[in-house]
C-alpha positions in Angstrom: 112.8 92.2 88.8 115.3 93.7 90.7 115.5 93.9 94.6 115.0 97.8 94.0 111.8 97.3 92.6 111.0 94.4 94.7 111.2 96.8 97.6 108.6 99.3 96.0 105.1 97.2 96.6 103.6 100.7 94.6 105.2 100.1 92.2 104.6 96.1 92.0 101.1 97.2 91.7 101.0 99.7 89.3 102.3 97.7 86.8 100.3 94.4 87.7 97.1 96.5 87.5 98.5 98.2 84.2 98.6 94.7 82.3 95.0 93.8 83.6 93.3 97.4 82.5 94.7 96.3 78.9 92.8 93.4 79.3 90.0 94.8 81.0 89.5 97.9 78.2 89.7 95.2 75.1 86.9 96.2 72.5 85.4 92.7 72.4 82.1 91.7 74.6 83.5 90.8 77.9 87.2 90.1 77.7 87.9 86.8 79.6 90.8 88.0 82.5 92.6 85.5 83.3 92.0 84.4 87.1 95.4 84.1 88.0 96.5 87.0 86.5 94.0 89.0 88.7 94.6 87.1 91.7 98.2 87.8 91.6 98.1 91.5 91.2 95.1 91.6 94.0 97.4 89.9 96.2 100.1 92.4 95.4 97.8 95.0 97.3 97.6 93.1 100.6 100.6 95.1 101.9 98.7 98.1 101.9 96.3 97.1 104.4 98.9 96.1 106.3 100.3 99.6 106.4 97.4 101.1 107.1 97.5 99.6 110.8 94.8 98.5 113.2 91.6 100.4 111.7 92.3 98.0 108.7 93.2 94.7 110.1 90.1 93.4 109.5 90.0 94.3 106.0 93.2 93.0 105.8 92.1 89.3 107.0 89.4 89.7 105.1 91.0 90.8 101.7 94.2 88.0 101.9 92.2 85.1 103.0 90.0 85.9 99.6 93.0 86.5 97.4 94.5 83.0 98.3 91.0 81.3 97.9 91.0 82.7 94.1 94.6 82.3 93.8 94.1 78.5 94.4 91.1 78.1 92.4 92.9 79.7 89.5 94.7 76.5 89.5 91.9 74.6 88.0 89.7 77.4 86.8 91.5 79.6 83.8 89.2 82.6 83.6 87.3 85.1 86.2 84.1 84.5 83.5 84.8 81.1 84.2 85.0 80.8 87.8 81.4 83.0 87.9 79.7 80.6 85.7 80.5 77.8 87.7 79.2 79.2 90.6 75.9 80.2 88.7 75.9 76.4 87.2 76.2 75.1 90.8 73.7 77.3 92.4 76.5 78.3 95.2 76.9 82.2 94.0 75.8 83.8 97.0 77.2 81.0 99.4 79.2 81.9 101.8 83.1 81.0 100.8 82.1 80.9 96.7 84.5 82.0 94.6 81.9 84.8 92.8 81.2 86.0 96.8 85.2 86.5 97.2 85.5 87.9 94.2 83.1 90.8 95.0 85.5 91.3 98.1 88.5 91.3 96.7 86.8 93.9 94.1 85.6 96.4 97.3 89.0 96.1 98.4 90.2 97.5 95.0 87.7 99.9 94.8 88.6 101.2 98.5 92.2 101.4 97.9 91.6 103.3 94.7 89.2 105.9 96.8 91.7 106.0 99.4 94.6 106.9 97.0 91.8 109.6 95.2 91.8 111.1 98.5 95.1 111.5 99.3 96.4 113.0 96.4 93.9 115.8 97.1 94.1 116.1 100.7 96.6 118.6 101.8 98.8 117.8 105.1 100.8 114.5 107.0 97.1 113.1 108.3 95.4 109.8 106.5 92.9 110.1 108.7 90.4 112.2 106.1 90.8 110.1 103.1 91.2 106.8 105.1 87.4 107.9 106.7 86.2 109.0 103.2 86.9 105.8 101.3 85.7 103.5 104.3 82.5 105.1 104.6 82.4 105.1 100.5 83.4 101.4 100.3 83.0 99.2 102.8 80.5 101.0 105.8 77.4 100.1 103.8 77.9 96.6 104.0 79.5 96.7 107.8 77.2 96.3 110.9 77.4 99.0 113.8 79.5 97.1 115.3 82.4 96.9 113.0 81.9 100.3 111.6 82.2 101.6 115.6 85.9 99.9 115.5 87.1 100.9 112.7 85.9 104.6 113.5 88.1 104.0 116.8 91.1 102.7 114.8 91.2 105.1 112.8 92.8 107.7 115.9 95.8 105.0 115.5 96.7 105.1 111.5 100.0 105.8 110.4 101.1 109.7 109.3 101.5 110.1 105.3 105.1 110.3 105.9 105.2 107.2 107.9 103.2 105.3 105.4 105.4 106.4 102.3 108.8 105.4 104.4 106.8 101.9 104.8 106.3 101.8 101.1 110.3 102.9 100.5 108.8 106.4 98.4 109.3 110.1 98.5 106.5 112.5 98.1 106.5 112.9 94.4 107.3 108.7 93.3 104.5 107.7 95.7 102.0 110.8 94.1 102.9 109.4 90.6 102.6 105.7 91.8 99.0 106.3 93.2 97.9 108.0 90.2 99.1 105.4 88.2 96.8 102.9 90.3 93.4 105.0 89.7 94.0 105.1 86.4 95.0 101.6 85.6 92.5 99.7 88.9 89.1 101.9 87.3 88.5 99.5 83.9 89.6 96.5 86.2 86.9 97.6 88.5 84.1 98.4 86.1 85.6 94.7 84.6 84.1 92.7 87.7 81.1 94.9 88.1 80.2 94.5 84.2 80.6 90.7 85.0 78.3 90.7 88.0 75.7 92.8 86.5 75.9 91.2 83.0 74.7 87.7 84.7 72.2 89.8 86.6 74.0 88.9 90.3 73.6 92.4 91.6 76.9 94.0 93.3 74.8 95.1 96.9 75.3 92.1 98.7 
């Protein structure tokens, strides 16, 4: 990988999240992803957050700390299938700091950085601040107490421009439209991946 590329993070994602949806839309029952695999492309989104300012920072701590906790248990454990059937085995699923409980996480922070993209590529104008308050209140407000949802409402007043965030992520108008693109297509079938997993053993996804 060249430093070019190494300076695009959209670009590091699209095609990390382009190798799991081939694994993800495989005709066979359940597909086994391997954890690392997903771990490393997940991490590959943390920048994002980071871009997005102080309306995100939580979901930023949140999402990284997560990443690196299935990052080092796909050290020992090869496969996310894996990794949730251990949890069931030990009766820990729900617990806080399990690996299935970070795993559904990690997965809302996919899912709110694919809204988020949705949004912007049909949201006319320089201002996140629509498509930012669309995907958090489609994402992550259901599972958010007043308190944080109030903050994150506040922080929103303090997000970056569109322009600003492209010149964070070193694209023009038209690279960072077919980057984006790229992602929703290629993060859906990951997406529907964990949920089939979660709903498949019968965990539920609403907690």
């Amino acid at each position: 990988m060249g430093s070019n590329e190494a300076d695009k993070p959209l670009r590091r994602i699209g095609a990390s999240f382009e190798q799991l949806a081939a694994v993800a839309k495989q005709q066979q029952q359940q597909p086994a992803m391997a954890a690392g695999d997903f771990s490393r492309a997940c991490s590959n989104v943390s920048v994002l957050f980071g871009c997005l300012g102080i309306a995100f920072k939580f979901a930023e701590m949140d999402y990284v700390a997560k990443v690196d906790d299935l990052l080092e248990a796909s050290k020992t454990i090869s496969t996310l299938p894996s990794m949730v059937e251990l949890d069931i085995q030990k009766g820990t699923v729900r617990q806080a700091g399990s690996h299935t409980r970070n795993l559904l996480r990690v997965k809302r922070g996919i899912d709110m950085v694919k809204v988020l993209f949705e949004q912007i590529l049909v949201t006319e104008g320089n201002s996140l601040k629509d498509a930012a308050s669309k995907a958090y209140a489609q994402v992550f407000a259901p599972h958010h107490g007043w308190a944080i949802r109030k903050a994150v409402g506040a922080g929103m007043y303090a997000l970056p421009s569109k322009s600003q965030l492209l010149k964070k992520l070193n694209e023009d108008e038209n690279s960072a439209r077919a980057q984006m693109q790229s992602f929703v297509r290629s993060s859906g079938p990951v997406i529907l991946y964990v949920e089939d997993l979660f709903t498949s053993k019968n965990l539920g996804l609403d907690w």
